[in-house]
N, C-alpha and C positions, 0 to 999 in steps of 0.2 A: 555460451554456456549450454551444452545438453541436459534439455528436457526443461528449460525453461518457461514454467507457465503449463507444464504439462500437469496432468490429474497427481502423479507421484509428489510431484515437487509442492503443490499447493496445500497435499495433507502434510507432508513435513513442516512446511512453513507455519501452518497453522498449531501442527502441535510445537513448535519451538515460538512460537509468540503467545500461547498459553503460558509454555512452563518460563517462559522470560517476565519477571515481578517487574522491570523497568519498563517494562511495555503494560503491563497487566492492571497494577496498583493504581498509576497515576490517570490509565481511562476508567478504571470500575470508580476511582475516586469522583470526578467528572459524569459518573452517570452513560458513560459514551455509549451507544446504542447507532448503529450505521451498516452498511451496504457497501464494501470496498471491493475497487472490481481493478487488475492491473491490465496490462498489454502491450501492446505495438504500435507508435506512434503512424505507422502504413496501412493498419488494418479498420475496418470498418468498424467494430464488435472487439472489447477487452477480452483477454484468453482467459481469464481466471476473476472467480467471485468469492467472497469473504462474508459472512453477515455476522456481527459484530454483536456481544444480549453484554452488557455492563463492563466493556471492557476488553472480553474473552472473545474465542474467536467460537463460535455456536454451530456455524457449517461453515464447510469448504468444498469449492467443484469449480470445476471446467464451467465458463462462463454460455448459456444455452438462451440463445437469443427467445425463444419461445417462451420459455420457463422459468430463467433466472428472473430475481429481482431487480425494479430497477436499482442501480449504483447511486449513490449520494456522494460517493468519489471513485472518479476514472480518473486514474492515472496512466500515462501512455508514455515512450519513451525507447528506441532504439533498442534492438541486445544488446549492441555494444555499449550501450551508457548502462542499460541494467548490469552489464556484466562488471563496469568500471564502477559502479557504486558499492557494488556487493563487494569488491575486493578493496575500494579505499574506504566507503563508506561516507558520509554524507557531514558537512559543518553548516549551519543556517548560512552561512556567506556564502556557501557554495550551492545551498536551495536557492539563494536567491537570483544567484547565474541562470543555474539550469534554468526557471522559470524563465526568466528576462529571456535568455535565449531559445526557447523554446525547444531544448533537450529532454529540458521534464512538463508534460503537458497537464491540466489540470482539466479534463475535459467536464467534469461534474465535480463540484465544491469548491466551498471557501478558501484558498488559498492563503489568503490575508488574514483570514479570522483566526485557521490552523494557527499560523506562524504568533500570533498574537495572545494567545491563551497557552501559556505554559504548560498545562496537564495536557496538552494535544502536538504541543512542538518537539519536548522531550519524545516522547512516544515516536513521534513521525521520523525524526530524525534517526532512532536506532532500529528501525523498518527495514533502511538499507544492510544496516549491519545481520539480517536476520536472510535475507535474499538467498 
């Protein structure tokens, strides 16, 4: 996927996880307040930072090892599986592949707690679909 993880791609993302209420509602409900950084299962440093004020997405940039916040979730992950999520899109039995196999990496956060708390699985789950 061109320009994946680039500065274009991350302000779109962000403003379409704004105006998306199944993404928005159920983290502002939850209080959710986080640091989401995505990237490249190869690379040292995620390409892309998210900082997260009730829910909504507050800033977005190109992830700057000097300057960025730390992440409270890295996520890391091939292009080609980012590319294959964003087009099928993601079911919790197939989160729980990716992890187990280590397609989808969870390099900072709770994985288990995500998936366990409804107001955070719903949300994570149509992330992909937003990609």
């Amino acid at each position: 996927m061109e320009g994946l993880f680039s500065r274009q791609w991350v302000e779109r993302f962000a403003a379409q996880w704004n105006a998306n209420m199944d993404m928005v509602a159920p983290l502002s409900a939850a209080n959710f307040n986080s640091v989401i950084a995505f990237g490249f299962s190869d690379e040292t440093n995620p390409a892309v930072v998210l900082e997260v004020k009730n829910g909504k997405v507050a800033k977005a940039g190109v992830f700057v090892a000097a300057s960025s916040p730390t992440p409270d979730w890295d996520l890391r992950a091939s292009a080609e599986n980012w590319v294959k999520w964003k087009k099928e899109g993601m079911g919790i039995a197939g989160l729980g592949v990716a992890v187990a196999t280590r397609q989808l990496e969870f390099r900072a956060g709770d994985y288990r707690k995500m998936i366990r708390t409804p107001r955070l699985a719903g949300p994570f789950l149509k992330f992909f679909t937003l990609l």
